[in-house]
N, C-alpha and C positions, 0 to 999 in steps of 0.2 A: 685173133690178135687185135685186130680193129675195137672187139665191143673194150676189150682191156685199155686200150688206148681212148676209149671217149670217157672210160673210167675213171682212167688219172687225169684227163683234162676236167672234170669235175672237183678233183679237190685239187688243181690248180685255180679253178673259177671260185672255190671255197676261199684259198689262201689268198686271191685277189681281193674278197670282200671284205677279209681280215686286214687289209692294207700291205700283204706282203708280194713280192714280185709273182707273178702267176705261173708257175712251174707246181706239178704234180705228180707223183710218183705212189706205184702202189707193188705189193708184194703177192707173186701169185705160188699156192701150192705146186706140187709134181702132179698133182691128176689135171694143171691146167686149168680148175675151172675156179678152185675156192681161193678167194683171197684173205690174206693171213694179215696183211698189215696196207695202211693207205698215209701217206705223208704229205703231205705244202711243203713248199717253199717256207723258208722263216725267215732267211736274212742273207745277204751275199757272202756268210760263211756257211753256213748250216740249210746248207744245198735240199732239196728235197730227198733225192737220189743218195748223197752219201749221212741223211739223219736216219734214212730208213734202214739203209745196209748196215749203220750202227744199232740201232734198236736191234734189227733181225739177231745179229751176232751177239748178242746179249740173253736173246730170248729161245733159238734155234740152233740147234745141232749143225757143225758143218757140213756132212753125210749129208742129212737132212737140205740145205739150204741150197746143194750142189745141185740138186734135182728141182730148185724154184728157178723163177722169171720177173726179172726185175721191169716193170711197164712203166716209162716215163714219158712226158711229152718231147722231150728235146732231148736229144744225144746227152750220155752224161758226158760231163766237163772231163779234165783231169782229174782234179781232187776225188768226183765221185767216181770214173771208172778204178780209182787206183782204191777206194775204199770199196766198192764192190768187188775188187777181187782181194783184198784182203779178209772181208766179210764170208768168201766162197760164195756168194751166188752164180749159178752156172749158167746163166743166160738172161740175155736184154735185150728189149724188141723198145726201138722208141720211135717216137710218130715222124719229126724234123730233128734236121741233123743243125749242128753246132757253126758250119760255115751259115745257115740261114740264119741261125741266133744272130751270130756276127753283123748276115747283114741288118738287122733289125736294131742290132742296141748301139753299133757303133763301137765309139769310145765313151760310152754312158761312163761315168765314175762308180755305180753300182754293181754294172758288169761287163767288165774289162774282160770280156769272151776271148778264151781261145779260140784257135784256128788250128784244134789237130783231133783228130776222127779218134771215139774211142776206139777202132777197132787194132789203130796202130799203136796205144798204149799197152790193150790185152796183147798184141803179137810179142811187146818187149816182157812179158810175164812169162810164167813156166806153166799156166796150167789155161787149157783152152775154152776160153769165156764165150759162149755162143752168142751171135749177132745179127741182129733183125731188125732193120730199120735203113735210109728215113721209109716212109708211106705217103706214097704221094695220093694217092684217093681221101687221106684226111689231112692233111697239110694245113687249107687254108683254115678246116675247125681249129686246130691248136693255134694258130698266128692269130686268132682272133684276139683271144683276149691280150696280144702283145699290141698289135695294133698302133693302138696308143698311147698306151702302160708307159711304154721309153720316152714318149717324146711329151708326155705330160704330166701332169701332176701326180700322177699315181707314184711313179719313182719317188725313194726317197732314202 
């Protein structure tokens, strides 16, 4: 889980260089190992997490998709845990959870974070979204590049 998670923090550190907020998320097959799809961040709607769960659902079977692993740095938000499970992917393992976003961005105007754990979004669904996260052995790798993304000029 860990090598998948320094994974997506790679095209989070991609999507940084692009200028866009540093969130990274990637698509892992059922055998665990091969990964199918890799997404950035683009913009405070087009979440890392719920662009990719749209691609997948476009491109893969839900059968198929119910057996993948969705690997993000940061808890997905609402929007995306409600689009991965509309997508059917059957499981998320993500690095840091969503109240530490919170503490980091604030009331940024970019990203006005929630404060509610995906895991009690899947509990209000019908079909059982499996959940693996935060990881505190990588923490401060993914905080890094937040750092000072929020409080300087990189936001925008």
């Amino acid at each position: 889980m860990l090598r998948h998670l320094r994974h997506a923090n790679v095209v989070a550190l991609r999507a940084l260089a692009l200028g866009h907020h540093p969130f990274g998320a990637i698509l892992v097959a059922p055998d665990h190992a091969t990964v199918l799809l890799e997404q950035g961040n683009i913009d405070s709607v087009q979440h890392a997490e719920s662009t990719l769960a749209r691609i997948a659902a476009g491109q893969l079977a839900p059968d198929y998709l119910w057996g993948c692993t969705l690997y993000t740095t940061f808890e997905p938000c609402v929007m995306c845990a409600g689009t991965q499970y509309w997508a059917n992917i059957g499981r998320v393992v993500y690095g840091a959870s969503e109240r530490t976003l919170l503490g980091l961005t604030g009331d940024h105007e970019q990203n006005m974070t929630f404060d509610l754990p995906c895991r009690e979004v899947f509990a209000r669904g019908q079909k059982p979204i499996e959940v693996h996260g935060p990881f505190a052995e990588i923490e401060q790798e993914l905080l890094e590049p937040h750092s000072h993304f929020w409080r300087g000029a990189g936001a925008r």
